[in-house]
C-alpha positions as CSV (number, residue, x, y, z in Angstrom):
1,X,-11.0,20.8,-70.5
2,X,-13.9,23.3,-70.5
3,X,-17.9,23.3,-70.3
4,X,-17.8,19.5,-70.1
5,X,-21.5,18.3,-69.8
6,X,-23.6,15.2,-70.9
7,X,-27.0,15.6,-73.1
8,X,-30.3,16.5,-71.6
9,X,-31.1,18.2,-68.4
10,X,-32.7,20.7,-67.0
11,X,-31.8,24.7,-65.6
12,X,-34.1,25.0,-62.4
13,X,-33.8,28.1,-60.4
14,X,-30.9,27.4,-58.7
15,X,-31.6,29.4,-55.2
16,X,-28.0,29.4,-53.9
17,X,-27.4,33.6,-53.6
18,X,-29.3,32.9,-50.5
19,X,-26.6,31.1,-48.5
20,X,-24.4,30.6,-50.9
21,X,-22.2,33.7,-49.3
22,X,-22.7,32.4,-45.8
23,X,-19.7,31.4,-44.2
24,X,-19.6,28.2,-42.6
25,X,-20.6,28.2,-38.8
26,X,-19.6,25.7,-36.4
27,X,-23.5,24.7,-34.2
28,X,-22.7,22.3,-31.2
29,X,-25.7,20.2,-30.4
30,X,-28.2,20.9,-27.3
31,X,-30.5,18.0,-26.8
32,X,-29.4,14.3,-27.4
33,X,-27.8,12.7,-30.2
34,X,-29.3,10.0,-32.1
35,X,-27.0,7.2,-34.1
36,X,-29.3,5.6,-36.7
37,X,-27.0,2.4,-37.9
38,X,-28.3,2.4,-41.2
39,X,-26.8,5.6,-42.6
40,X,-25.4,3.8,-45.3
41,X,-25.7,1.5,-48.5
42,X,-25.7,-1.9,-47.0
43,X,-25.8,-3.8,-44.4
44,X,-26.7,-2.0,-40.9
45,X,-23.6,-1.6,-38.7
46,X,-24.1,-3.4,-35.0
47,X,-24.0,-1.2,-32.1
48,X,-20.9,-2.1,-29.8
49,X,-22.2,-0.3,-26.8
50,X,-25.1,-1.0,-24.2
51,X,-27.3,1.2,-22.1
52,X,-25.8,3.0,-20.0
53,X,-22.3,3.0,-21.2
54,X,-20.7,6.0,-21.2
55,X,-19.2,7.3,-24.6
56,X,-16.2,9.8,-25.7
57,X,-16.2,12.0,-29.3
58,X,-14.4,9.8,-32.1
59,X,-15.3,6.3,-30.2
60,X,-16.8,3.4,-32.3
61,X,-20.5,2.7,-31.3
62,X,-21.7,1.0,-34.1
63,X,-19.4,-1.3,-36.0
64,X,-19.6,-2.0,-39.8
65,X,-21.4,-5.4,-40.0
66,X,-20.2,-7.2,-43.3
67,X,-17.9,-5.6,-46.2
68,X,-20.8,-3.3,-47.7
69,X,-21.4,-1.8,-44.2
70,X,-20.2,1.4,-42.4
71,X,-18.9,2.4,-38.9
72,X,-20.6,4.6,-36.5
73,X,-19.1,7.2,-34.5
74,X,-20.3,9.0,-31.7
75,X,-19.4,12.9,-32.3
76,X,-19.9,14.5,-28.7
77,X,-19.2,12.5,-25.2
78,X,-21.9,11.1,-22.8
79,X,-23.6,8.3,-21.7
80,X,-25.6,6.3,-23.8
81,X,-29.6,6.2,-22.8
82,X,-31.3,3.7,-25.3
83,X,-30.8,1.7,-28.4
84,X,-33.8,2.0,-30.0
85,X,-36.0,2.5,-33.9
86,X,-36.0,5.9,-34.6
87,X,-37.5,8.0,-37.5
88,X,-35.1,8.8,-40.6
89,X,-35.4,12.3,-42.6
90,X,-36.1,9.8,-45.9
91,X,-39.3,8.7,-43.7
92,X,-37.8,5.0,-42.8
93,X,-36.8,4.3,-39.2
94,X,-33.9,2.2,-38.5
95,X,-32.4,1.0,-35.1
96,X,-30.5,4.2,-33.2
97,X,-28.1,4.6,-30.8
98,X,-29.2,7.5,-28.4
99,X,-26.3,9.3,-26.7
100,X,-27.0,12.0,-23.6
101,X,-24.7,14.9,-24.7
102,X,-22.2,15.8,-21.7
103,X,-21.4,18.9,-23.2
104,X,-17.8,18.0,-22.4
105,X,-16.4,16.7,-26.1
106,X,-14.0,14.8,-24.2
107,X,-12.3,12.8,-27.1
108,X,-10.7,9.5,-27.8
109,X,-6.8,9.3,-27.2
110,X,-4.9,10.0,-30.3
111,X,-7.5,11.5,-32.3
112,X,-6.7,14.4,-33.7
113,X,-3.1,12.8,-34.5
114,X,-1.5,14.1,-37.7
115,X,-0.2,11.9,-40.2
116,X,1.8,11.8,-43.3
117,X,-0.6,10.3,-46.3
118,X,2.9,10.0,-48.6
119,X,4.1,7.8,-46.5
120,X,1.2,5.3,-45.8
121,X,0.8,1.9,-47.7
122,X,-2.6,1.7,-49.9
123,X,-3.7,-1.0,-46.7
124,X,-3.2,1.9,-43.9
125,X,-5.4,4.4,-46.1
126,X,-8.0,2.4,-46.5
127,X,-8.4,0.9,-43.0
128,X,-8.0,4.5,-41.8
129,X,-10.9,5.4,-44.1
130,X,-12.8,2.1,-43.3
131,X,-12.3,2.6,-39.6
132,X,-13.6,6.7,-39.7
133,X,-16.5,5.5,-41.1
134,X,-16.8,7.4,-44.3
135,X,-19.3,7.2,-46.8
136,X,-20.9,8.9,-50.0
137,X,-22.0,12.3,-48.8
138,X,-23.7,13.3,-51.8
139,X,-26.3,11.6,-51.1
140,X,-26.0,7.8,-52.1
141,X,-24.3,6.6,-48.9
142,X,-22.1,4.1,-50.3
143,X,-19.2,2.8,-48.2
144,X,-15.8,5.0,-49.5
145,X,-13.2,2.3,-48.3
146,X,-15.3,-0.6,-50.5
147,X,-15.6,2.7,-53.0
148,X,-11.7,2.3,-52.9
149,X,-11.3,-1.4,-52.8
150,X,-11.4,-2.1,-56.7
151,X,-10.2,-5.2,-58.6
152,X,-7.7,-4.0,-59.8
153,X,-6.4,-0.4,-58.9
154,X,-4.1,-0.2,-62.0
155,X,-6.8,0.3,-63.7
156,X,-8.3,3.4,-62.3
157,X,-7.6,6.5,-64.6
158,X,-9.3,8.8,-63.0
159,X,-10.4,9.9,-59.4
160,X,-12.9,12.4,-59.7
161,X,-14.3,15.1,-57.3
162,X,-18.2,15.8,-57.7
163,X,-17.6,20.3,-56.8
164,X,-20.7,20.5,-59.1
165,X,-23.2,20.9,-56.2
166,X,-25.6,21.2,-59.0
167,X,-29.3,20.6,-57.0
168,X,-31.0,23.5,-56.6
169,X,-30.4,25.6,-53.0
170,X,-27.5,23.6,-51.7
171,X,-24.7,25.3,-51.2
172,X,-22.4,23.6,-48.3
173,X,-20.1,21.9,-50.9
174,X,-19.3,25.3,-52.3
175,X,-18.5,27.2,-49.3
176,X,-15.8,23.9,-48.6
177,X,-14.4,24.7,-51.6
178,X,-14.3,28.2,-50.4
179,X,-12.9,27.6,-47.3
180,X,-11.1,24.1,-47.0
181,X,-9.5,23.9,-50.3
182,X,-6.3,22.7,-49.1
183,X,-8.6,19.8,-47.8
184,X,-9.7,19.2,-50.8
185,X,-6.3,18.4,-52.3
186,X,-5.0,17.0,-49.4
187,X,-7.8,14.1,-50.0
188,X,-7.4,13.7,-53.5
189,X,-3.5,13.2,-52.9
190,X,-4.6,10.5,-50.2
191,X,-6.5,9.1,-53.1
192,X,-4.2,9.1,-55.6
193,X,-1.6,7.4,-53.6
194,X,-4.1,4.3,-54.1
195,X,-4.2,4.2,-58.0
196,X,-0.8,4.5,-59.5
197,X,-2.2,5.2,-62.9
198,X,-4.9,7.9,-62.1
199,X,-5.2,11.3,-62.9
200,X,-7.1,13.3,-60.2
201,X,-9.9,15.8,-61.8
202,X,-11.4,18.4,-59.8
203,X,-15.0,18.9,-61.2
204,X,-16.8,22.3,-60.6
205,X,-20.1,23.6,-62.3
206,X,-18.7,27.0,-64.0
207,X,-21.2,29.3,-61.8
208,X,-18.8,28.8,-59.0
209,X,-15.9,30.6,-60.4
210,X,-14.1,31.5,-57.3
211,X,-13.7,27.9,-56.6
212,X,-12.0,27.2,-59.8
213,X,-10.0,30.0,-60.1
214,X,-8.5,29.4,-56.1
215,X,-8.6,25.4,-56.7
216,X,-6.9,25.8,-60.1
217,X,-4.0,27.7,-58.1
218,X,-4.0,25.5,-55.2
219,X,-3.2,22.8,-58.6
220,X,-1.2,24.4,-60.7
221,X,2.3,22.8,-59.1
222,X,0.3,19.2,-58.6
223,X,1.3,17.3,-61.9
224,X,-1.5,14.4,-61.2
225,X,-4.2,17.0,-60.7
226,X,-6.7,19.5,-62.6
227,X,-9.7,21.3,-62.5
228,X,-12.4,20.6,-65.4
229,X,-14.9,23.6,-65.7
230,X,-18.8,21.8,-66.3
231,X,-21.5,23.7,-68.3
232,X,-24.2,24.5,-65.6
233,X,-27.0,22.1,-65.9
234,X,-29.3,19.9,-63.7
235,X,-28.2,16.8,-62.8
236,X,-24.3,17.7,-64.0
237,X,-23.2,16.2,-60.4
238,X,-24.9,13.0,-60.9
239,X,-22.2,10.2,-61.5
240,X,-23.2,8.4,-64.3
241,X,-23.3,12.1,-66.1
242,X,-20.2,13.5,-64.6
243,X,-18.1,10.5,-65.5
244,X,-19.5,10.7,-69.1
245,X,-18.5,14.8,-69.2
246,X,-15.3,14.2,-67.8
247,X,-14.0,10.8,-69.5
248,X,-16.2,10.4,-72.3
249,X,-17.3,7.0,-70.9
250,X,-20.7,5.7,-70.4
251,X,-21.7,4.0,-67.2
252,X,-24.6,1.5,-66.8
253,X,-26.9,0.6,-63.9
254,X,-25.3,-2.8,-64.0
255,X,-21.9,-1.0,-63.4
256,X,-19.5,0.6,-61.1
257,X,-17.4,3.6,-61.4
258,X,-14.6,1.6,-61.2
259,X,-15.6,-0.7,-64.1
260,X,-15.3,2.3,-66.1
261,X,-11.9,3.0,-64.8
262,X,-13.4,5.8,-62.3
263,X,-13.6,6.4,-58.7
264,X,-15.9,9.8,-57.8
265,X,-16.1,11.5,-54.3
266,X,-18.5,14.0,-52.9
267,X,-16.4,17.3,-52.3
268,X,-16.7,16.8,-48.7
269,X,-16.0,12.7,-48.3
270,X,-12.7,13.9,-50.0
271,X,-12.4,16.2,-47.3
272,X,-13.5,13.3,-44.6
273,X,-10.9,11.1,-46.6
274,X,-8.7,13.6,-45.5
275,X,-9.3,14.4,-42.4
276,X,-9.4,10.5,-41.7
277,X,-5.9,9.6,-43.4
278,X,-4.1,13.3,-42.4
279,X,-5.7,14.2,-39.2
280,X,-6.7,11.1,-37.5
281,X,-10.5,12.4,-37.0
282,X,-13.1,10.0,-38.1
283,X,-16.1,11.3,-39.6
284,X,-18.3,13.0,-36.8
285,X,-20.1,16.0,-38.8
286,X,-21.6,17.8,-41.7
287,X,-21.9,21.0,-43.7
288,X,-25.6,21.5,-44.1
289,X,-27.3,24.4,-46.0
290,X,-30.3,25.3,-43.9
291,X,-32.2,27.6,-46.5
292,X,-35.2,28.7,-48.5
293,X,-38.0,31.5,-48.7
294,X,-39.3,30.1,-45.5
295,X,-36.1,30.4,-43.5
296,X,-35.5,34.0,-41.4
297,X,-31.4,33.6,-42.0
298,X,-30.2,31.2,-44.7
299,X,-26.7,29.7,-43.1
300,X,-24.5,26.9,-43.7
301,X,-23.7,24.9,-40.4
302,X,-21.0,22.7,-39.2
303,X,-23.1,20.0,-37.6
304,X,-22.1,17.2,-36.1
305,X,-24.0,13.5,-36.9
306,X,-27.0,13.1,-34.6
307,X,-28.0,16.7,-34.2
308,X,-32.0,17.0,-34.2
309,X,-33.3,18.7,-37.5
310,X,-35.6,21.3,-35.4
311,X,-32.0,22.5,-34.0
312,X,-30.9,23.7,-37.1
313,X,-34.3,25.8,-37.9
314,X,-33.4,27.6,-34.6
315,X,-30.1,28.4,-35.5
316,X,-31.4,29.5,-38.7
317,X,-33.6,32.3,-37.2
318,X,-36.8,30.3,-37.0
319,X,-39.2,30.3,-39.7
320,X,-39.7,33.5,-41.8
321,X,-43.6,32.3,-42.0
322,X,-45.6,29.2,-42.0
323,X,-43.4,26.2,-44.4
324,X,-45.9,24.8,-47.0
325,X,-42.7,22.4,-47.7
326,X,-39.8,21.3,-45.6
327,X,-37.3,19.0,-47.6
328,X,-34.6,17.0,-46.5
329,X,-31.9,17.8,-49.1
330,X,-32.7,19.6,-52.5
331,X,-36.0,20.3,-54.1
332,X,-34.9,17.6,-57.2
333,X,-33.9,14.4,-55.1
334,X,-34.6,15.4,-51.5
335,X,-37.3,14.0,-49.3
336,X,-40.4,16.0,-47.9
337,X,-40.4,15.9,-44.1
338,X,-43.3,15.5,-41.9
339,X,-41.3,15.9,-39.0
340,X,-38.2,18.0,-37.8
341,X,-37.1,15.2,-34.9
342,X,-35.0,13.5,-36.6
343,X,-31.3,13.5,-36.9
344,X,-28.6,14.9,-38.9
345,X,-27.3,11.6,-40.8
346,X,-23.6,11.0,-43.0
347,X,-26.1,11.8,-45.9
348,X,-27.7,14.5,-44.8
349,X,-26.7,18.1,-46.9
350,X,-29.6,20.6,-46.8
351,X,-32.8,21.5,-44.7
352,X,-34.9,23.1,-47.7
353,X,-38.0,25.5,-46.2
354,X,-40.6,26.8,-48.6
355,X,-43.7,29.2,-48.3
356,X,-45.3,27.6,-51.1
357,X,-45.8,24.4,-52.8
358,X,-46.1,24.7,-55.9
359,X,-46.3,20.8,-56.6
360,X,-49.1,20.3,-54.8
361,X,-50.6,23.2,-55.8
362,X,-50.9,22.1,-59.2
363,X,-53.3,19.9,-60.4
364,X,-51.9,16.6,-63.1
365,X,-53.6,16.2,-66.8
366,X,-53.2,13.4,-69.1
367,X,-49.8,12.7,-70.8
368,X,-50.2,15.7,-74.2
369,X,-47.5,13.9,-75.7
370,X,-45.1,16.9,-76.3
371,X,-41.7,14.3,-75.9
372,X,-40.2,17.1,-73.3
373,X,-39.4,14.4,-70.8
374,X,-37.4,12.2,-73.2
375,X,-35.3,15.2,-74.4
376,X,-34.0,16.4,-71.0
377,X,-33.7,12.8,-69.8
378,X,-29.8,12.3,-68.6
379,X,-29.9,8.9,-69.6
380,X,-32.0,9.0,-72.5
381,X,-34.6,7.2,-72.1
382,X,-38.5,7.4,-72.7
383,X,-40.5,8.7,-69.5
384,X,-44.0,8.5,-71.7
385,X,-43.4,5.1,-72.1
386,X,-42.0,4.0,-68.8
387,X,-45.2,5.6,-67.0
388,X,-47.8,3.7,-69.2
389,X,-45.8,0.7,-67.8
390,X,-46.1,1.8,-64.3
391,X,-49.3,1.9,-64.3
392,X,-50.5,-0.9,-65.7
393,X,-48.2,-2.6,-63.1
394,X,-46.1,-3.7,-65.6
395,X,-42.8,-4.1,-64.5
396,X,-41.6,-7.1,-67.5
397,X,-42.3,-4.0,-69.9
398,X,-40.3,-1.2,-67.5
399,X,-37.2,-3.2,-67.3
400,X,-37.7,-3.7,-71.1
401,X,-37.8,0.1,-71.7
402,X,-34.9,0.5,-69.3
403,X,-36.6,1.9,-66.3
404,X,-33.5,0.5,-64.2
405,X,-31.2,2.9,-66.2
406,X,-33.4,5.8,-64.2
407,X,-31.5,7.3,-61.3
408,X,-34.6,8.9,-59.7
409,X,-32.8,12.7,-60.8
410,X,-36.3,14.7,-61.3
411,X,-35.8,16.0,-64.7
412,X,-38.7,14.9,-66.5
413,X,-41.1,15.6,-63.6
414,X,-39.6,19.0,-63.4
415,X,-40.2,19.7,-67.5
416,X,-43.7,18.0,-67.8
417,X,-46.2,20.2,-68.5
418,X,-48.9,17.5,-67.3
419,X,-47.3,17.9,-64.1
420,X,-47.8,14.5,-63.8
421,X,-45.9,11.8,-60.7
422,X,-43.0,10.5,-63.2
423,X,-40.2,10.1,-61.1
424,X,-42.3,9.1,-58.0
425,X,-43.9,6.2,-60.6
426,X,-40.0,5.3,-61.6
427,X,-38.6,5.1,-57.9
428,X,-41.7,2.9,-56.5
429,X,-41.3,0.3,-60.3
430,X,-37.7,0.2,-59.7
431,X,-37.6,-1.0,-56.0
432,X,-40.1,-3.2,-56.7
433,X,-37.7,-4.6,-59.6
434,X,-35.4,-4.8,-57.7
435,X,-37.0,-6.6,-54.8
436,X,-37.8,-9.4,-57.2
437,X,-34.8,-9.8,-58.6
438,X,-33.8,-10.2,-55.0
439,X,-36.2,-12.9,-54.0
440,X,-35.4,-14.8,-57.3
441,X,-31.6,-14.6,-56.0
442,X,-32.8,-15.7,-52.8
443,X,-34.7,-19.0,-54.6
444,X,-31.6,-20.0,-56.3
C-alpha cells in the first residue's frame, strides 16, 4: 500500500514543528483531581464511592452503568471530597467525582502485574479492557471493549490503527509512535488475538516518516501486520475516510466499523489496550500536546485523567502573550474554552493557544456560490444546500440532503470564502435530528 487517501479534503497549516520534537514529559498533578462520569459515548458510569472515602491509583470509582458505558478510574491516591456537576472542556457539565491528591500514588494490589496477551481467551481481553476503562481517544469516546464486542468476530478483516494524527497542531499521537512503538504492536497483537481472520494495518500520514520507517521495522517479522503510508490530507484520520483509504469500503452514518468488516483504534487506546491486557494498568492518563503561538514552550505531557487544564499552561511556560483563542483539542474539531478549570478527560488530546482569531476576526457574506465546499467535502455532500436547510429550520429537507452523513470535520468552513458558520449550522441540525428521532423511539 502507498498514499492511500479518500476524495476531498483540505491542507491546513499543520503547526506540529512546534512540539512535534518534544519528547514526552511525565506532569504529576498539584491541586485536586476531578472524575467527570461522562467521559464517554453512552450512558454515564455511577460513582461507587462516597464522600469521604479514601481512594488508591488504579481503583474503580465510577463503574460503567449499562453495556454502552465506561469505567472510571481514579489515577492518584486520596480521599474523596465531593461528588458533584462540574464544567467539561466541550462546555457541558456532568456529575464529577472530586479526589484530594495525597501526593502518595499509593496503588491498587496487583496493578502493574504483567501478563501474557498469547495466552488469554478473547473473554479475558476484553473484560481486562472493559474493566481498565478504555475508550476512543481520538476524540469520539466510544467504549473499546463494546468497540471489540462484534457479531461476529470472523468477520473482522481488518483492525486498523488511526497514526494519522492529521488535525492541525496535535502532535502527542506522534511522539507515541516515537517513543512507545513496541506498545503499539503489543496492542494490535492483543487485538488481533480477537479476530481470527484480521489483518492488522498500521496507518500513518506520510509526513511522519520516522514513524513508518521504525514501525515498518518493528513489523517486518509480524506476518498479520503492516504499515500503509496515507497522502497527507485533512480529515485522513477520520474513520469513515480512513477505512475507505485503507479497505476500499464505504461506511455510512447508519453503520459501524465492524459492519464493514473493520475495527479502528486511536494510536494511543492501542497503547491503553496494551497496557490494560500486558501490564495490568487501567487507563489513568494522557499524552496532550499543549501548544500554539500563544504558548511560551510547546511540550507534550504525560497527564494523568483529572488534572486541571490551567496546570498544563504552567508547565508549558505560561502564556507567551495574551490568548485571543484557547481550544480544547485541534483548531478543525476542538472546542473553544472559556475557562482553564476543568479537567483533563479520556478524550482530551491538545490545549491549543492562539494570539489571534482569525475566525472571529473576519466578517461572513452571503453564499457566492463558488461549489468549494462540496469539492473538499469527505463525504461528498452539498454544504450550499444543507445551510439553506438550516436555516430555514428545515430539518425534513437536511436529512433529505444527507446532513446526517456529516461528521462535524470543518472542511467546508475552513475552504469557504464567505466565511460563513457551516459546520456550526450542521452540528446544531444534526443533534436536533437526532433528538427527534429519539423522542419518536421513545413514543413507540
Amino acid at each position: 500500500m502507498s498514499d492511500a487517501t479518500f476524495r476531498g479534503g483540505v491542507h491546513p497549516y499543520d503547526g506540529k514543528d512546534l512540539s512535534k520534537d518534544k519528547p514526552v514529559r511525565i506532569v504529576l498533578p498539584k491541586g485536586d483531581l476531578v472524575y467527570p462520569l461522562s467521559q464517554h459515548i453512552g450512558a454515564p458510569a455511577r460513582p461507587v464511592v462516597a464522600k469521604g472515602d479514601s481512594v488508591l491509583v488504579g481503583q474503580l470509582i465510577g463503574e460503567a452503568s449499562g453495556f454502552l458505558s465506561a469505567n472510571v478510574i481514579s489515577s492518584v491516591s486520596g480521599k474523596v471530597k465531593a461528588i458533584e456537576p462540574r464544567l467539561l472542556p466541550n462546555g457541558m457539565t456532568a456529575t464529577s467525582i472530586i479526589v484530594e491528591n495525597d501526593h502518595a500514588y499509593q496503588a491498587v494490589p496487583g496493578m502493574g502485574e504483567k501478563r501474557d496477551c498469547m495466552k488469554m481467551t478473547k473473554e479475558e481481553i476484553r473484560q481486562a479492557i472493559k474493566d481498565a476503562g478504555i475508550v476512543g481517544m481520538g476524540g469520539a469516546g466510544f467504549p473499546t471493549h463494546v468497540k471489540l464486542t462484534p457479531k461476529d468476530d470472523s468477520a473482522i478483516d481488518y483492525v486498523i490503527v488511526n497514526g494519522a494524527e492529521c488535525e492541525p497542531y496535535l502532535t502527542s499521537d506522534y511522539r507515541m509512535m516515537m517513543e512507545e512503538p513496541k506498545k503499539i504492536i503489543g496492542g494490535l497483537r492483543a487485538m488481533l488475538q480477537l479476530f481470527e481472520n484480521a489483518r492488522g494495518v498500521i496507518a500513518i500520514e506520510k509526513n511522519k516518516p520516522e514513524a513508518i520507517e521504525m514501525l515498518s521495522e518493528l513489523v517486518k517479522d509480524e506476518p498479520r501486520m503492516e504499515v500503509c503510508p496515507m497522502k497527507v490530507k485533512y480529515p485522513q484520520g477520520a474513520e469513515r475516510n480512513l477505512i475507505y483509504a485503507v479497505s476500499g469500503r464505504k461506511l455510512t452514518s447508519r453503520k459501524l466499523p465492524a459492519d464493514v468488516g473493520c475495527v479502528v483504534s486511536n494510536t494511543d487506546s492501542v497503547i491503553a489496550i496494551y497496557m490494560a491486557v500486558c501490564e495490568t494498568t487501567p487507563l489513568m492518563r494522557r499524552i496532550v500536546t499543549v501548544t500554539g503561538n500563544a504558548i511560551q514552550d510547546p511540550q507534550n505531557f504525560n497527564v494523568r485523567t483529572g488534572t486541571c487544564y490551567a496546570e498544563l499552561i504552567e508547565e508549558a511556560g505560561g502564556f507567551a502573550g495574551e490568548p485571543a483563542k484557547i481550544i480544547s483539542g485541534g483548531p478543525m474539531m476542538g472546542f473553544a474554552l472559556t475557562n482553564l478549570e476543568v479537567p483533563v478527560t479520556k478524550t482530551s488530546s491538545a490545549l491549543l493557544c492562539l494570539l489571534e482569531d482569525p475566525v472571529a476576526e473576519e466578517s461572513q457574506t452571503a453564499c457566492i456560490r463558488c461549489g468549494r465546499c462540496a469539492e473538499v467535502c469527505p463525504s461528498h455532500l452539498v454544504p450550499q444546500k444543507m445551510m439553506e436547510a438550516c436555516q430555514r429550520f428545515d430539518l425534513e429537507q437536511f436529512e433529505k440532503l444527507y446532513g446526517m452523513e456529516c461528521y462535524e470535520c470543518g472542511s467546508c468552513t475552513y475552504t469557504c470564502p464567505a466565511r460563513r458558520p457551516l459546520t456550526q449550522a450542521f452540528k446544531q441540525a444534526r443533534k436536533a435530528v437526532a433528538d427527534n428521532r429519539r423522542k419518536q423511539q421513545a413514543a413507540k
